[in-house]
C-alpha positions in Angstrom: -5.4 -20.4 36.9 -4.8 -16.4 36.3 -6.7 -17.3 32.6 -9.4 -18.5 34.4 -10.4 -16.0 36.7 -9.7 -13.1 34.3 -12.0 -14.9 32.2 -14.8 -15.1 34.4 -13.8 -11.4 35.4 -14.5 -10.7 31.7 -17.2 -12.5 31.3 -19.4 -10.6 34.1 -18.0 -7.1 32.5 -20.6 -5.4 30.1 -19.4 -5.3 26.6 -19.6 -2.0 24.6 -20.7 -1.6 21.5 -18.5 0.1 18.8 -19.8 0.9 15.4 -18.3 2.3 12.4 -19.3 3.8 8.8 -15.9 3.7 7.5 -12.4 1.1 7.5 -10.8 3.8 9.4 -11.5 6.7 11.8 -13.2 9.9 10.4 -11.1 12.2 9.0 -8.2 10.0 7.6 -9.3 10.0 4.0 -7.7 12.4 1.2 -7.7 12.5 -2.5 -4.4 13.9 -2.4 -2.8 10.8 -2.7 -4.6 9.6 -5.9 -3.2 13.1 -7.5 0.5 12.3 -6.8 0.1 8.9 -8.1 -2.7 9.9 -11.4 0.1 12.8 -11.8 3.2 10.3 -11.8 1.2 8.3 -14.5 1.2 11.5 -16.6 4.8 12.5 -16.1 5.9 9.1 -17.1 3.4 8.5 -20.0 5.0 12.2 -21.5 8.1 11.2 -21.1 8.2 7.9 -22.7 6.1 9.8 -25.8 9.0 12.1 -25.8 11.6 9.4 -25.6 13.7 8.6 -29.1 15.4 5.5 -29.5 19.2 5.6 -30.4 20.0 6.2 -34.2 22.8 3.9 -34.1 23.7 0.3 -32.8 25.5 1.1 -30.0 25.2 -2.2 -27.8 25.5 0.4 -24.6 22.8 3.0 -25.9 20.0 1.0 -26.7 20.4 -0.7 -23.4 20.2 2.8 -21.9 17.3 3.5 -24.0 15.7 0.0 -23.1 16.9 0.5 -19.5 15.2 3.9 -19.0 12.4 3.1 -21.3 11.5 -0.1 -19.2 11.7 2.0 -15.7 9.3 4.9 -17.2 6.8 2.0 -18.0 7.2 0.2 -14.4 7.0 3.6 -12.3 3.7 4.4 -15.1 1.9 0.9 -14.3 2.8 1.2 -10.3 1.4 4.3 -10.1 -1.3 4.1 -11.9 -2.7 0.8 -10.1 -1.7 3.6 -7.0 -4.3 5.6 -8.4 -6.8 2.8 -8.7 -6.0 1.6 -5.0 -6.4 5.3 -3.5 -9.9 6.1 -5.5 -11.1 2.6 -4.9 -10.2 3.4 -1.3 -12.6 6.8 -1.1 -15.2 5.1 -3.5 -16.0 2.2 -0.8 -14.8 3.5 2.2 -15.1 7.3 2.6 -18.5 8.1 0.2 -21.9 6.8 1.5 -25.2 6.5 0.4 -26.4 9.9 1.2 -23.9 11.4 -1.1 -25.5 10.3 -4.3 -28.4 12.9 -3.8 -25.5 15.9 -4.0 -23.5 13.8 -6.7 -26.0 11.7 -8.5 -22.8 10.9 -11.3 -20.6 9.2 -8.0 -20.8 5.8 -9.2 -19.9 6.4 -12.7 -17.4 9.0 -11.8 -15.5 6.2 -9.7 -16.2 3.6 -12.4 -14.8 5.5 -15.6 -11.7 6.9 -13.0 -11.0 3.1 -12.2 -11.3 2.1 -15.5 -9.1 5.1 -17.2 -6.6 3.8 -14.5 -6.5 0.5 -16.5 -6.4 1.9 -19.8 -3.1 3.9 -18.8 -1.5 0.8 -17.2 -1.7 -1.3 -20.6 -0.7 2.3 -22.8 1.0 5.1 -23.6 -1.4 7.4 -24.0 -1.1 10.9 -22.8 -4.9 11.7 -23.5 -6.1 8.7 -21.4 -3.3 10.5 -18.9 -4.8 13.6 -19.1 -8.6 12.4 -18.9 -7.5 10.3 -15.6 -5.8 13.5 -14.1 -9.3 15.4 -14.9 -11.5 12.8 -13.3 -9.2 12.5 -10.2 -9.9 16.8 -10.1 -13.4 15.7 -10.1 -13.3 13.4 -7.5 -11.1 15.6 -5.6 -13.6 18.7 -6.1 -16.4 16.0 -4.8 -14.7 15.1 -1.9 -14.1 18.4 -0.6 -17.8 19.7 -0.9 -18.9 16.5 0.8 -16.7 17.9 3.7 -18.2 21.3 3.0 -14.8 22.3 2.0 -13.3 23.8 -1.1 -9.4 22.8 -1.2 -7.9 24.2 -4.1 -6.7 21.5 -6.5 -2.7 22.2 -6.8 -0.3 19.9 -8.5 3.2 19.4 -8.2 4.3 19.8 -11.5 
């Protein structure tokens, strides 16, 4: 009975309408979190290069080595499909239409980012690091002049 009437109370109330450009309310979106993680892919990917496998056949240090090697790689693939999550995130979400006349390179920016993101997931490669830590700098950079800001691009490390 109480179901009925409040549903024939709601039924006479006037609906609004709510509309929305974005996932999430204005002002929520950063790039700050696709720098910790791109910058975590780094870290690791230098210190796996850096990394040298026990000279002898020590049972208990190669299954250190193994041990910490394996970790580097997890935390290197996590983060790195971090990355990918937080610029995908911006890339649908945050930039619109209109921001393609003021950064006519967005989609290819986002692609290349993404894909660099991959490439450092399935390597070691501290170039591929370095160029997905200089692309997240330039999404960062776009970002911030969107918002008619100019947030200084600082790392942890």
């Amino acid at each position: 009975m109480f179901r009925s009437a409040l549903s024939t109370i709601l039924n006479f109330l006037p609906a609004q309408t709510a509309e929305a450009h974005c996932d999430g309310p204005c002002g929520v979106y950063d790039p700050a979190s696709a720098r910790v993680a791109a910058e975590a892919v780094l870290s690791m990917t230098k210190k796996l290069i850096a990394m040298a496998p026990p000279t002898s056949s020590d049972p208990k240090a190669w299954a250190e080595y193994n041990n910490t090697f394996s970790r580097y790689v997890a935390v290197k693939e996590e983060q790195a499909q971090e990355t990918k999550k937080e610029l995908l995130i911006l890339w649908t979400d945050y930039f619109k239409p209109e921001h393609l006349a003021t950064f006519p390179d967005l989609h290819d920016t986002f692609w290349k980012a993404a894909k660099l993101c991959s490439a450092c997931k399935v390597n070691i490669d501290q170039e591929k690091a370095q160029e997905l830590m200089s692309s997240v700098e330039k999404i960062h950079n776009m970002f911030w002049q969107s918002k008619g800001r100019s947030d200084a691009w600082d790392t942890a490390s």
